[in-house]
C-alpha positions in Angstrom: 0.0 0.0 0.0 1.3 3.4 -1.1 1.0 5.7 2.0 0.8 9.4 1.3 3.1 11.6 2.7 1.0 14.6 2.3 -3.4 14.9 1.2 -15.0 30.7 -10.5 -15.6 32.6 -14.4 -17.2 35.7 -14.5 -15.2 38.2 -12.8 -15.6 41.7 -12.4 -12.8 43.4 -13.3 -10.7 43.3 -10.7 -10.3 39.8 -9.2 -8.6 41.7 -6.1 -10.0 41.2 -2.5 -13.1 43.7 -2.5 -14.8 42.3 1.1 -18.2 40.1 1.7 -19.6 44.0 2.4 -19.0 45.6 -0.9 -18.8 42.5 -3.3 -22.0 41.1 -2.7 -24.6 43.3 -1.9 -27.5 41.9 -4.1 -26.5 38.2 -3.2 -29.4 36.2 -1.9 -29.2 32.8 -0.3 -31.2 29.8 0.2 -30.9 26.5 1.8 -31.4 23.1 -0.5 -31.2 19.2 0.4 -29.3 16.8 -1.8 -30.0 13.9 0.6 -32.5 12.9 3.2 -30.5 13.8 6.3 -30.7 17.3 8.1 -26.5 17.0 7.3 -27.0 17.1 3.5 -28.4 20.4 3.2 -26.3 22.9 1.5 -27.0 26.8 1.0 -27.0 28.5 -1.9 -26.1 31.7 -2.7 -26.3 34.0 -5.8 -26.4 37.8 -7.1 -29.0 37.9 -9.9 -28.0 36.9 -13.4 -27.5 39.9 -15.7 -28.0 37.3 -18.5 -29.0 33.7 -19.6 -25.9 32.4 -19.7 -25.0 29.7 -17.2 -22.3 30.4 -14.6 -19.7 28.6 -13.5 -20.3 27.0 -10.2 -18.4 26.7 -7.1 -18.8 23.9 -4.0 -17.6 24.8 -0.9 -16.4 22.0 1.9 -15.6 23.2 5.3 -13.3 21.5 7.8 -13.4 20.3 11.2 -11.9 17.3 11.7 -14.5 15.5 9.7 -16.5 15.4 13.1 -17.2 19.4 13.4 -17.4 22.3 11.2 -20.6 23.8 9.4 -21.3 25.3 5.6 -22.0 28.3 7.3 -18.2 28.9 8.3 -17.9 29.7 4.5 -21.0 32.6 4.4 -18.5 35.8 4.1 -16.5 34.3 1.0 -19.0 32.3 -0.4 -20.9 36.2 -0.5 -17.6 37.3 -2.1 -17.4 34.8 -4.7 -21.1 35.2 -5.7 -20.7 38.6 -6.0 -17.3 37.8 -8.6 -20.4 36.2 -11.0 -20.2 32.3 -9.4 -23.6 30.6 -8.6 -21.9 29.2 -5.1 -22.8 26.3 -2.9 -21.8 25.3 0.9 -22.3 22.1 2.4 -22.3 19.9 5.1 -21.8 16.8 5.5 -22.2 13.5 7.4 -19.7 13.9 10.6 -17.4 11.2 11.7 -19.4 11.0 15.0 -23.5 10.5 12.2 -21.2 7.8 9.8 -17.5 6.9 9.5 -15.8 7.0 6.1 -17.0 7.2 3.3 -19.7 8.4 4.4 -18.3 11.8 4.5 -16.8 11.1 0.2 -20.9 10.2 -0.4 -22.3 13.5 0.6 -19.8 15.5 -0.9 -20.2 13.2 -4.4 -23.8 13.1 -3.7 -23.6 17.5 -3.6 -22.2 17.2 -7.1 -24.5 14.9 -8.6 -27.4 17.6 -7.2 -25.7 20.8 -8.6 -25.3 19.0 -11.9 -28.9 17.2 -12.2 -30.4 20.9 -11.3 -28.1 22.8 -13.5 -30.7 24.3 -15.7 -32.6 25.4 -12.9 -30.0 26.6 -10.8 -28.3 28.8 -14.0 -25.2 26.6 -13.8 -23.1 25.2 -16.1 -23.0 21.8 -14.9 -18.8 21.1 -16.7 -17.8 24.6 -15.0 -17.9 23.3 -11.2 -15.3 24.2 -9.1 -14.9 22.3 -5.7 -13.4 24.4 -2.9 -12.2 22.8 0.6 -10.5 23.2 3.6 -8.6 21.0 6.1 -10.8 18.2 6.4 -12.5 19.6 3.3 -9.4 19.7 1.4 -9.1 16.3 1.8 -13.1 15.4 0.3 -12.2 18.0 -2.5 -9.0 16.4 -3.3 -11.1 13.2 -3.2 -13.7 15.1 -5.7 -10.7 15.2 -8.0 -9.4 11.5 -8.3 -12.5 9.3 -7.2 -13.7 7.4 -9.5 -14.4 9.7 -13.0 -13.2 12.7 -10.9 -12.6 14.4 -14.1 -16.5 14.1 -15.5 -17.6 15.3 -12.5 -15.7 18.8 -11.4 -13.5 20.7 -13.6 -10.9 21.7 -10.8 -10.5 21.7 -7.3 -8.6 23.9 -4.7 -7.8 22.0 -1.5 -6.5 24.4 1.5 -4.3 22.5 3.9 -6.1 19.4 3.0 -5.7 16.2 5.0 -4.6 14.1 2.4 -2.7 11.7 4.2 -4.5 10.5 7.6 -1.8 7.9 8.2 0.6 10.7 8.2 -2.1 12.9 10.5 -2.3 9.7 12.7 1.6 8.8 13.0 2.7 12.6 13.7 0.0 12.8 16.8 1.4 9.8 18.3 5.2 11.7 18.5 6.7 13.5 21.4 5.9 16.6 21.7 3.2 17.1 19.0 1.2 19.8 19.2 -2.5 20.2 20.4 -3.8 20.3 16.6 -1.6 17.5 15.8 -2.5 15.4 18.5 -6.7 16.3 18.3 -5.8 15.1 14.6 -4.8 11.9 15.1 -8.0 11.1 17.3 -10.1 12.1 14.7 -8.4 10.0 12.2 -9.5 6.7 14.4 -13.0 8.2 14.6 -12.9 8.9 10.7 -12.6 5.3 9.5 -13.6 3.7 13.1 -10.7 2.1 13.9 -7.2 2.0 14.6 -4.8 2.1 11.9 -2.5 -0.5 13.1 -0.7 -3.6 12.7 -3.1 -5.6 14.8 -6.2 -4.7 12.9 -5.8 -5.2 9.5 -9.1 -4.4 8.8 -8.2 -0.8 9.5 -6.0 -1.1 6.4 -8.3 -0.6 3.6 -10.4 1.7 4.9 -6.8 4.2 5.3 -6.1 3.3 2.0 -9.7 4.5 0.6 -9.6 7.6 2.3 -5.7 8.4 0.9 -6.2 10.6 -2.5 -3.2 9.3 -4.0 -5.1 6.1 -4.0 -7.1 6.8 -6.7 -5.4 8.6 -8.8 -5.9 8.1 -12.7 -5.7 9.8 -16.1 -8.2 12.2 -16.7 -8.6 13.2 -13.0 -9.6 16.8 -12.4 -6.8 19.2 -12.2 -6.0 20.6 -8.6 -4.2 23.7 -6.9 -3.1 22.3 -3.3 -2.1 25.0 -0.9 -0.3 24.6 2.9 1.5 27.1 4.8 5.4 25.8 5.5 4.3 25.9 9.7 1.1 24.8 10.1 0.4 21.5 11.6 -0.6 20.0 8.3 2.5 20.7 5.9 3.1 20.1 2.8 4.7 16.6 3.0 0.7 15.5 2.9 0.0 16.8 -0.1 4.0 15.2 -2.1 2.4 12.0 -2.8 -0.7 13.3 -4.1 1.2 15.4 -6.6 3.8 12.8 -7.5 1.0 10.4 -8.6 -0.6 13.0 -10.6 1.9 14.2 -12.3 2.5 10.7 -13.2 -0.8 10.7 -15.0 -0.5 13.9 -16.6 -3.0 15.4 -14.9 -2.0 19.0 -14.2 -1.4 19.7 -10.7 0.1 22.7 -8.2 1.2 22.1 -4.9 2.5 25.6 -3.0 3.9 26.3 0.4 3.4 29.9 1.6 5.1 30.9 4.5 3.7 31.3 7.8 1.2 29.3 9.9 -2.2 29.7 8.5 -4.5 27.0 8.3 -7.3 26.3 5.8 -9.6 29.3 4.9 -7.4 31.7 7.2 -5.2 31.3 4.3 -7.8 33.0 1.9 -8.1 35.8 4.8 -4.1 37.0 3.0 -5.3 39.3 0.0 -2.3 38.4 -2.1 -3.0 34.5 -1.3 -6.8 35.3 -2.0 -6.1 36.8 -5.5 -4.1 33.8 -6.7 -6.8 31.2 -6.0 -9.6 33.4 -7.9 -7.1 33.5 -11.3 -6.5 30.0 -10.4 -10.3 29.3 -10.4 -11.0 31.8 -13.2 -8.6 29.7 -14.9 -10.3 27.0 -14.9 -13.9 28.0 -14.7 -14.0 30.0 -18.4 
């Protein structure tokens, strides 16, 4: 078993950071169910069109651990980004503590499947989706990208500090002198996939290796932009494998360290960091 060492467009003019307050005045949200469970809900949000063209879509997956964490975390950019022209969604989830994995792969897959069956109603263009995640949701968008026909089903994904090795999340809780993050991360590894990763329980095995991005990895994947700060307590080294395996199957990938220690959407909080993911997006979303 490989182990991984790591793991919208319309714009207005400017694709600078203009704030939730001035960018998105006019947008209007509503909340939507893509699953029978009060945790598949996700909100909507959406200025009004100026034409009949369908926009580009973006999903947005928030972290927490897997077990904590709500689509309403991402309200001020998800504002933002409707405002930019995006028809954008936020959703939860299944949490490690309703369903262990993949429980948490389903709903987000299952979110997807939604926004493209109600495309035409919804004024998206169902081959412009863009998935968005942080931490925990990093991980479920980098899964978005290589599961299965990740390729048919978003066009791109940005994964902020994504989880996208739990082994390594588990191993580097269990050292001395790992910090609180570190060690809260390896717990919810074990809740994740409901066991232990470890010798003794080989079980445990193939569930770590389903939730492990790199695992699934194949030509024609969706391309991804993977983004960790060089001293946060999820580096860099989760995301290597990921982009080693990708590049392997040509499918275009970016992996970039920025210095400092912010975490997940705190990273998008940096204007000069929040301008490269919209022409990243924008990018990939004309």
């Amino acid at each position: 078993m490989r182990v991984l060492l790591v793991t919208s467009a319309i714009l207005v003019a400017s694709v600078g950071w203009a704030g939730p307050a001035q960018a998105a005045p006019t947008v209007k949200m509503k909340t939507v169910s893509f699953g029978a469970l009060k945790s598949q809900r996700m909100d909507v949000y959406a200025a009004p069109a100026k034409n009949k063209k369908k926009r580009p879509a973006i999903l947005l997956i928030h972290g927490g651990y897997w077990w904590g964490g709500d689509k309403s975390h991402w309200k001020s950019f998800a504002k933002d980004l409707a405002g930019r022209g995006y028809v954008v969604f936020s959703a939860n989830y299944r949490l490690s503590q309703q369903a262990v994995w993949p429980a948490q792969r389903e709903d987000s897959e299952a979110a997807v499947k939604y926004i493209r069956k109600k495309a035409g109603k919804l004024g998206v263009n169902p081959k412009r989706i863009i998935a968005m995640g942080t931490s925990a949701g990093g991980q479920l968008a980098s899964m978005l990208a290589v599961h299965g026909t990740g390729g048919s089903r978003v066009r791109a994904v940005v994964a902020l500090s994504p989880v996208n090795s739990p082994m390594d999340g588990y191993e580097a809780g269990g050292r001395d002198g790992a910090d609180y993050h570190t060690r809260r991360l390896r717990q919810a590894v074990i809740q994740l996939l409901g066991c232990t990763p470890v010798f003794q329980d080989p079980d445990c095995w193939p569930l770590l290796t389903d939730a492990t991005p790199d695992e699934h990895v194949t030509e024609g994947d969706a391309p991804a932009l993977i983004v960790h700060s060089a001293k946060e307590f999820v580096t860099a080294e989760q995301s290597q494998a990921l982009r080693a395996e990708m590049r392997a199957a040509d499918v275009p990938v970016t992996l970039r360290e920025l210095p400092g220690d912010r975490h997940g959407a705190e990273i998008l909080k940096n204007k000069k960091n929040y301008n490269q993911v919209l022409k990243w997006i924008a990018k990939w979303a004309r």
